[in-house]
C-alpha positions as CSV (number, residue, x, y, z in Angstrom):
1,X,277.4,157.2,96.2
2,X,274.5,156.2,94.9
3,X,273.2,155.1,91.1
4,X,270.2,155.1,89.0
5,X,269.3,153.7,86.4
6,X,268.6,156.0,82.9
7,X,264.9,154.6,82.6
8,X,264.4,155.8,86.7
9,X,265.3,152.4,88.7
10,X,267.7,152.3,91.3
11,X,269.0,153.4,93.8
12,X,272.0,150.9,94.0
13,X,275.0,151.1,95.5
14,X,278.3,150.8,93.1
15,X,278.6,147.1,94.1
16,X,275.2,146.3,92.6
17,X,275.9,148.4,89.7
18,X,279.2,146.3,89.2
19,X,277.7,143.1,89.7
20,X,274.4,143.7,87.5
21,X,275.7,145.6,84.6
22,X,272.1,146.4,83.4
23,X,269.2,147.9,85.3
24,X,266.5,145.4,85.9
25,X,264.7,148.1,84.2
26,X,266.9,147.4,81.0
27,X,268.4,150.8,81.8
28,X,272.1,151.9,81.9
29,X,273.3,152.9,85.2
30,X,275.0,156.7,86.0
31,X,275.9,158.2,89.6
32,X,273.6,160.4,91.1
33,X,275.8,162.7,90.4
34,X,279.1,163.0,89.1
35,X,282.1,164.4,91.4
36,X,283.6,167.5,90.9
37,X,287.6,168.5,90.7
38,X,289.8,171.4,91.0
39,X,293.2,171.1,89.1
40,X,294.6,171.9,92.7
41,X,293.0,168.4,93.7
42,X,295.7,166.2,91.5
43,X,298.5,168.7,92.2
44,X,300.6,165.8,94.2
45,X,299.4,163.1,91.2
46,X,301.5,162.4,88.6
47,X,301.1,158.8,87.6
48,X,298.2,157.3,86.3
49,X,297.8,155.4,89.0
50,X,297.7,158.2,91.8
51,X,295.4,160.2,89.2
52,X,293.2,157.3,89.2
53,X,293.0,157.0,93.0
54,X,291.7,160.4,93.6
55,X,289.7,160.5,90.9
56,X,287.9,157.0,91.6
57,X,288.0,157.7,95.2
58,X,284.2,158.9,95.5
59,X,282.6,156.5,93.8
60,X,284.1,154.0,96.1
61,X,283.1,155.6,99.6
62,X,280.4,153.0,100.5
63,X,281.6,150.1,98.6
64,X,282.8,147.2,99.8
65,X,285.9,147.7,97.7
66,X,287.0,150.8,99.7
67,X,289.8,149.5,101.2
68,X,291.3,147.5,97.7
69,X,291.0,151.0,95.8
70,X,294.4,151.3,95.3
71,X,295.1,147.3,94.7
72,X,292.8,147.6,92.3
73,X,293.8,150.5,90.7
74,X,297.7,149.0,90.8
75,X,296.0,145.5,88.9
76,X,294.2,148.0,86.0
77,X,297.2,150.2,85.1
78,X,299.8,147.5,85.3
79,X,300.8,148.8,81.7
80,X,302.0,151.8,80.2
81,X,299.2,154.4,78.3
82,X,301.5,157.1,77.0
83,X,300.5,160.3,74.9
84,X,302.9,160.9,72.5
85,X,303.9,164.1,70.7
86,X,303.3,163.6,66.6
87,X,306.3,165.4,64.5
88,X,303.8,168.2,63.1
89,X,305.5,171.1,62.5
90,X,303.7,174.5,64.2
91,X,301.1,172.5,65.9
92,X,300.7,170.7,69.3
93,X,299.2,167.6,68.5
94,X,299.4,163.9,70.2
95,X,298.5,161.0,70.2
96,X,296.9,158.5,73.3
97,X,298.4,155.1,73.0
98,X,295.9,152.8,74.6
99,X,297.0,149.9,72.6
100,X,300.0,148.4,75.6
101,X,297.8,146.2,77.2
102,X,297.7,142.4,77.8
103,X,295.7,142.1,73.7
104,X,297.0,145.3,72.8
105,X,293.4,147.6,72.3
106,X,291.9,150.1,74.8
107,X,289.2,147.8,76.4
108,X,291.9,146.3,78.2
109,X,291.5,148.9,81.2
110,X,288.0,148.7,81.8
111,X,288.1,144.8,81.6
112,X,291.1,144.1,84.1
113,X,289.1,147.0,86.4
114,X,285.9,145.1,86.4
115,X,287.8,141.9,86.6
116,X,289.6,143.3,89.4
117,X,286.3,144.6,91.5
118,X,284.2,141.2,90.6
119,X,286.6,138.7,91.8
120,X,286.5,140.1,94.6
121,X,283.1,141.0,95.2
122,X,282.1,137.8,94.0
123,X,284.6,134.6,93.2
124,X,282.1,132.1,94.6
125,X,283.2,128.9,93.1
126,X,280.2,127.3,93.8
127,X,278.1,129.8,92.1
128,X,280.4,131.3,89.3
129,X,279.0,134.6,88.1
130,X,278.4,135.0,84.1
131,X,279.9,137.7,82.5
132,X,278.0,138.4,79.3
133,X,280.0,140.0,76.6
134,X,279.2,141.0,72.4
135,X,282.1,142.2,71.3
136,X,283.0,143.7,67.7
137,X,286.3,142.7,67.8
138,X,288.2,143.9,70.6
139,X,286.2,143.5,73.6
140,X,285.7,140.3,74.0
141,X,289.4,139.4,73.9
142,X,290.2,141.9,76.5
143,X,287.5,140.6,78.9
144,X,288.5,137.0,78.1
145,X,292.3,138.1,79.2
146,X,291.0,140.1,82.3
147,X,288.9,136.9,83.4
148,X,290.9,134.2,82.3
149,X,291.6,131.6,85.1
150,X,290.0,133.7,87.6
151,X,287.7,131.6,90.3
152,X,284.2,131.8,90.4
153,X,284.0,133.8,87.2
154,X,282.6,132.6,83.7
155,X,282.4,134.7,80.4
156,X,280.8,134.0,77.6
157,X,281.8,135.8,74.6
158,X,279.9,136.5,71.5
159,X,281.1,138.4,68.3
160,X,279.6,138.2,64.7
161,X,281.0,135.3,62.6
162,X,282.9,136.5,59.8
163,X,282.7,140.9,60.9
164,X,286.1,140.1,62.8
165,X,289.9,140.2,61.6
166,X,291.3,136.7,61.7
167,X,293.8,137.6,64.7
168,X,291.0,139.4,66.8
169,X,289.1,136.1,66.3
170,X,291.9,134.0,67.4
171,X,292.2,136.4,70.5
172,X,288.2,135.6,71.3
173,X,288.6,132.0,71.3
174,X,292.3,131.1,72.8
175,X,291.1,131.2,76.6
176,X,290.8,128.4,79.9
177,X,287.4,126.7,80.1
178,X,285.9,129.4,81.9
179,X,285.7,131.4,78.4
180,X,282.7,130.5,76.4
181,X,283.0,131.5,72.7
182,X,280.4,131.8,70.2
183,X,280.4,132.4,66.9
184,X,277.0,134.6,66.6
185,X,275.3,134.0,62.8
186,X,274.6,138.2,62.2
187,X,275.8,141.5,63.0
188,X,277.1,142.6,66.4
189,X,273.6,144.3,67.2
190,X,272.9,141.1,67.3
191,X,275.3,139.9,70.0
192,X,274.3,142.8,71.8
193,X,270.7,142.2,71.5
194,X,271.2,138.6,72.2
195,X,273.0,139.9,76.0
196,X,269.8,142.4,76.7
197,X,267.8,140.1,76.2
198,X,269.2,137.5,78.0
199,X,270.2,139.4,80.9
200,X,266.2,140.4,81.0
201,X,265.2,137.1,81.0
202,X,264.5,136.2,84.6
203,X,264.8,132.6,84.6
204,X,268.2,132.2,82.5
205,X,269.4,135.2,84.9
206,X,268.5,133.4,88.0
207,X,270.1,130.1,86.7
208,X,273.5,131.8,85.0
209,X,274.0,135.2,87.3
210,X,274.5,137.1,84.6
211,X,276.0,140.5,84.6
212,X,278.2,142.4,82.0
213,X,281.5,143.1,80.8
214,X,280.3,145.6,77.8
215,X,280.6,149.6,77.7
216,X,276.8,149.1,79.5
217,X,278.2,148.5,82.6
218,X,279.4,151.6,84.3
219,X,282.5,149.6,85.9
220,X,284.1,149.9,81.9
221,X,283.4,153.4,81.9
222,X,285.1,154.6,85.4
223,X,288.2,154.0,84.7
224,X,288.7,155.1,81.3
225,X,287.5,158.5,82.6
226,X,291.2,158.1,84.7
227,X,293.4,158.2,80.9
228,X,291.3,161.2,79.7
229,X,292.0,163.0,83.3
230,X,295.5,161.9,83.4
231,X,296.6,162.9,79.7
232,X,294.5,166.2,79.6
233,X,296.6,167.1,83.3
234,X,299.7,166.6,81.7
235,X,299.1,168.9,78.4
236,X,297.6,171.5,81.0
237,X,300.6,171.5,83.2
238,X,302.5,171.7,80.2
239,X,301.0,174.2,78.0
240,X,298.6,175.6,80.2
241,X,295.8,175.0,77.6
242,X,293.1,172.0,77.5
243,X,293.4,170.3,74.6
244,X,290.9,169.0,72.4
245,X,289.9,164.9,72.1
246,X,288.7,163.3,68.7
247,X,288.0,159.6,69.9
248,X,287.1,157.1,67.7
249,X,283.6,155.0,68.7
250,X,281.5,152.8,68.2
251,X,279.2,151.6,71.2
252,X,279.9,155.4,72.8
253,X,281.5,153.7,76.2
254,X,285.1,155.0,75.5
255,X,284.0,158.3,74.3
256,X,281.1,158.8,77.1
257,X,283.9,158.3,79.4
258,X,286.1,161.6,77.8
259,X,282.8,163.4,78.6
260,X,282.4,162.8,81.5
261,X,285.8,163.3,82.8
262,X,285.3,166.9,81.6
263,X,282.1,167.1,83.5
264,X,284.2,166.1,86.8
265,X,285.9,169.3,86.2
266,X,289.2,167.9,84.2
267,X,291.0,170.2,81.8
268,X,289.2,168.6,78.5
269,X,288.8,171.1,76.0
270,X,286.3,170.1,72.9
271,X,285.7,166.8,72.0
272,X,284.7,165.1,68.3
273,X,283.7,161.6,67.8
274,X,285.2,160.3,65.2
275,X,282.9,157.5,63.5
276,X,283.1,155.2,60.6
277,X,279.8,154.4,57.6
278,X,277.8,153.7,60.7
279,X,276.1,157.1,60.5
280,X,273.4,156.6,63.0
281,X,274.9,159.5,65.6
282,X,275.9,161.5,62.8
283,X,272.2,162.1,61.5
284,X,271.0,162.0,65.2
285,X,272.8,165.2,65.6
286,X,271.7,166.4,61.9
287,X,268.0,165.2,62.4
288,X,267.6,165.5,65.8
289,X,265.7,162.0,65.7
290,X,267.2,159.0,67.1
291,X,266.8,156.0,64.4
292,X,268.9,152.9,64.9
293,X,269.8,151.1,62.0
294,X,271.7,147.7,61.0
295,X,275.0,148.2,61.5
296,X,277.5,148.0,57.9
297,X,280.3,146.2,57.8
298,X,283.8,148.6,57.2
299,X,287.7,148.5,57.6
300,X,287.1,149.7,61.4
301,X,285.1,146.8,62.3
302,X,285.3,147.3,66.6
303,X,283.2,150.6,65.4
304,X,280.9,148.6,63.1
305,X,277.7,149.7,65.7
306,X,273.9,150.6,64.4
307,X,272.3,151.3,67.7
308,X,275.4,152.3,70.2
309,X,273.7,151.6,73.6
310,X,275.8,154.7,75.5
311,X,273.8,157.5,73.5
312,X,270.9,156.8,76.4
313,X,273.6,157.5,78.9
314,X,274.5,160.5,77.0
315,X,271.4,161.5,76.4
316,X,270.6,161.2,80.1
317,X,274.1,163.5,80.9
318,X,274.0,165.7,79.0
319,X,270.3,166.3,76.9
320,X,269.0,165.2,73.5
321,X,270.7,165.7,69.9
322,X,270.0,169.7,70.3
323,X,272.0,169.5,73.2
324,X,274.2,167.1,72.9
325,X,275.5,168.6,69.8
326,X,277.0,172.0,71.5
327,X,279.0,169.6,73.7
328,X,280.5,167.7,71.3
329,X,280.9,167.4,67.7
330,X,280.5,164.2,65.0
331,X,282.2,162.9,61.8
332,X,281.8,160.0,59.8
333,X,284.8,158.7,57.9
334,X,284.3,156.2,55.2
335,X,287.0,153.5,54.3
336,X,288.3,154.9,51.5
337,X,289.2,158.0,53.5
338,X,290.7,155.7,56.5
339,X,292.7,153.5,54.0
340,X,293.7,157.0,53.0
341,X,294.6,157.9,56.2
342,X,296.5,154.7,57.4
343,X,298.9,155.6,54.4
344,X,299.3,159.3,55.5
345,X,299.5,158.1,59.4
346,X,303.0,156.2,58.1
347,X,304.3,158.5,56.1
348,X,303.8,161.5,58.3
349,X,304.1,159.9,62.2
350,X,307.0,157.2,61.1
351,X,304.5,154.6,62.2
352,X,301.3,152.5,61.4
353,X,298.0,153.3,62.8
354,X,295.0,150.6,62.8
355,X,291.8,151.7,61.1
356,X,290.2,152.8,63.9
357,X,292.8,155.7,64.9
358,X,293.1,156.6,61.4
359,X,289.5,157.9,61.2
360,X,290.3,160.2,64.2
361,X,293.8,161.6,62.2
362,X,291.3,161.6,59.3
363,X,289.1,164.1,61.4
364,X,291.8,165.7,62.8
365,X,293.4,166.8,59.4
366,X,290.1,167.8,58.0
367,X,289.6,170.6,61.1
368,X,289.0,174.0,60.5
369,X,292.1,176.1,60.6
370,X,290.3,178.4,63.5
371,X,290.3,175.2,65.5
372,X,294.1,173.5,64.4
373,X,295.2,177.6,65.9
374,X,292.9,177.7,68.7
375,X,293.6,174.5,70.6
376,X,296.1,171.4,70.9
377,X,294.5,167.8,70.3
378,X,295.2,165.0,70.9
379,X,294.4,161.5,68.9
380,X,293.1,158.6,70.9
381,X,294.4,155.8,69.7
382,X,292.4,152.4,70.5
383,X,294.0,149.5,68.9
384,X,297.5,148.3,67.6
385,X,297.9,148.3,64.2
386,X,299.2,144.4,64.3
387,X,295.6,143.1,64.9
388,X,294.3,144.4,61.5
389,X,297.5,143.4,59.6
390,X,295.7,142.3,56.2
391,X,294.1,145.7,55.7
392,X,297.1,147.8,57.6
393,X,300.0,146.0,55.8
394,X,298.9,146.4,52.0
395,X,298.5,150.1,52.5
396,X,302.0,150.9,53.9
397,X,303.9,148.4,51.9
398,X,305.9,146.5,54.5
399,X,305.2,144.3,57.9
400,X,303.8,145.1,61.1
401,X,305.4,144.0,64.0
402,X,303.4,141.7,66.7
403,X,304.1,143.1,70.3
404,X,305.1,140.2,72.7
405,X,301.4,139.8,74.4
406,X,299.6,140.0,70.7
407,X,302.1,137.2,69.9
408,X,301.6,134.5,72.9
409,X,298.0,135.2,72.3
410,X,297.9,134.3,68.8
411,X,300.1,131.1,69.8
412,X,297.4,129.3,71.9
413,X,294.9,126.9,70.1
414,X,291.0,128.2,69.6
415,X,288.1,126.5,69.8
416,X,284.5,128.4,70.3
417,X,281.0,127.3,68.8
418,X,278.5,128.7,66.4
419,X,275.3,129.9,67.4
420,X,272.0,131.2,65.4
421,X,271.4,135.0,66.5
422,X,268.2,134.3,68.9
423,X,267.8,133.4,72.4
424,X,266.9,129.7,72.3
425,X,270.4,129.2,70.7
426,X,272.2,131.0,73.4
427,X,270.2,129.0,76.4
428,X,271.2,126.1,74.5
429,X,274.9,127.0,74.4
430,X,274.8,127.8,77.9
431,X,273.9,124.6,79.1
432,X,276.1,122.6,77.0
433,X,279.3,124.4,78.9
């Protein structure tokens, strides 16, 4: 299988996808075309590993990593992701816990997948490859934890100084010493303008091998596909319906991934992105112009995204905003309504959401009753509660329990270094290692 980039490059084969993350022509890259499924073709599968297996299984046909499909598939879902039925009386509704990963937050499945192909693709000790990540709070931990000792492999993570919760920025900077972290002076457009540019810079390329951990590499978005496909089979097998999605987002990786497991022919019924005061896909669809703004800073800060780089992929999948917009719906929830809805989360489910699943229950309890009677939903869920304990805590009046891996995590010393929000700054960094 084949892929091209958005802006025309390519073709490449899924290895050089993989390894590059970005087109050379700054483009994201998407398969030729994407497979198609019958329900009849995961009829044997019922674990989320065998889902994953068939449903990975055609990207992988010419790769290199043919053979280590399954040992890689084994490494990625080493952890439980269970959708849970919510106690709502008369309605069908549950939730995707994506949070039981190594540092507890759903980016752990497309990290330890990409650390899984790239250390063995690459691994050259000699030559380490760079893994460039910006993070808003929960990615860069999860690709520091997925690359964390590995040979031949560097990252360098950069969030936004002082946009992070005090444990997510522990979790950025507790890693071996072939984790780079910088505190970026700005917003996290800025870390992620600061990785574009850099990885289009051909001399700091050729000298660090860059490629990229973030939602723009097509490696994050493969498997996270797998958990849509997975929980949407169950519900179908038992109900016989598809159910609905609302997926909170931010950069558009996790919830371009829902989309285009439907596209492969998965029981996914509609989908609604749930967003926070970061309205730029909300008037996208309203205006049908695409203006990019600075990103604000709210309670959901992995979310906190101006210009979410997956809209070109969308937009390349599926059309522009008048398009777009009869495949899937938007809503923007602001922090009073998901402070609102952390407190009705505990007092409804028996237990704490973080701020960023609260703004899809916020969506969910502000549907239409035509759509809570015509289909079943379910919540995705993308990070535990425990990381965002100073805004969680206050609002449900009592503690929130660390799970074991959040806890060792927030044990280890940190250390990472501050850098301006321009590209000198980072070469500098770089070379200091």
């Amino acid at each position: 299988m084949n892929f091209f980039s958005t802006r025309g490059g390519g073709p490449v084969s899924l290895d050089e996808a993989l390894r590059k993350g970005i087109a050379s022509d700054g483009g994201l890259y998407l398969p030729e075309q994407l497979p198609k499924f019958a329900l009849a073709d995961f009829v044997d599968a019922n674990t989320m590993p065998e889902v994953a297996t068939i449903l990975l299984r055609p990207f992988f046909v010419a790769s290199a990593l043919k053979n280590d499909l399954q040992q890689i598939v084994a490494e990625t879902f080493s952890f439980p992701i269970p959708t849970t039925r919510l106690p709502i009386a008369g309605q069908d509704v549950s939730m995707l816990e994506l949070y039981h990963g190594p540092t507890a937050a759903f980016k752990d499945v497309g990290a330890g997948f990409l650390a899984a192909c790239l250390s063995r693709l690459e691994g050259n000790v000699e030559s380490p490859l760079t893994i460039l990540v910006a993070t808003s709070g929960d990615t860069g931990g999860a690709v520091a934890a997925a690359f964390d000792k590995r040979p031949g492999m560097r990252v360098v993570v950069l969030f936004p100084d002082g946009r992070v919760s005090d444990r997510q920025a522990h979790q950025l900077c507790c890693w071996s010493d072939n984790v780079l972290s910088l505190k970026v002076q700005g917003a996290f457009d800025d870390c992620q303008a600061l990785v574009k540019a850099a990885m289009s810079d051909p001399a700091l390329s050729a000298e660090h091998r860059f490629s990229s951990a973030n939602s723009i590499n097509i490696g994050r978005l493969l498997p996270q596909c797998t958990y849509y496909a997975q929980a949407s089979l169950l519900h179908h097998r038992r109900t016989g319906k598809m159910p609905g999605f609302i997926v909170p987002t931010g950069n558009l990786g996790n919830a371009s991934a829902c989309i285009m497991a439907r596209e492969m022919g998965l029981p996914v019924g509609p989908i609604i992105f749930a967003t926070n005061s970061n309205r730029t896909i909300v008037d996208y669809f309203d205006s049908l112009e695409w203006l990019p703004r600075d990103s604000l800073q709210t309670l959901a800060s992995a979310m906190d995204v101006g210009d979410p780089s997956n809209m070109e992929r969308l937009r390349h999948l599926i059309g522009e905003a008048d398009v777009l917009r009869e495949q899937v719906t938007v809503s923007s929830v602001d922090d009073e309504q998901i402070g609102a809805a952390i407190k009705q989360d505990f007092a409804e489910f028996g237990f704490a959401t973080c701020p960023h699943t609260a703004t899809a229950s916020h969506v969910w309890r502000q549907l239409a009753i035509d759509q809570t009677e015509s289909h079943d939903w379910i919540l995705v869920a993308t990070a535990h509660p425990a990381k965002f304990e100073t805004i969680v805590e206050p609002l449900i009046g009592e503690a929130v329990a660390l799970p074991p891996e959040l806890e060792e995590i927030l044990s280890r010393p940190a250390h990472s270094i501050s850098i301006e929000p321009n590209l000198d700054s980072l070469a500098t960094a770089l070379q200091g290692q």
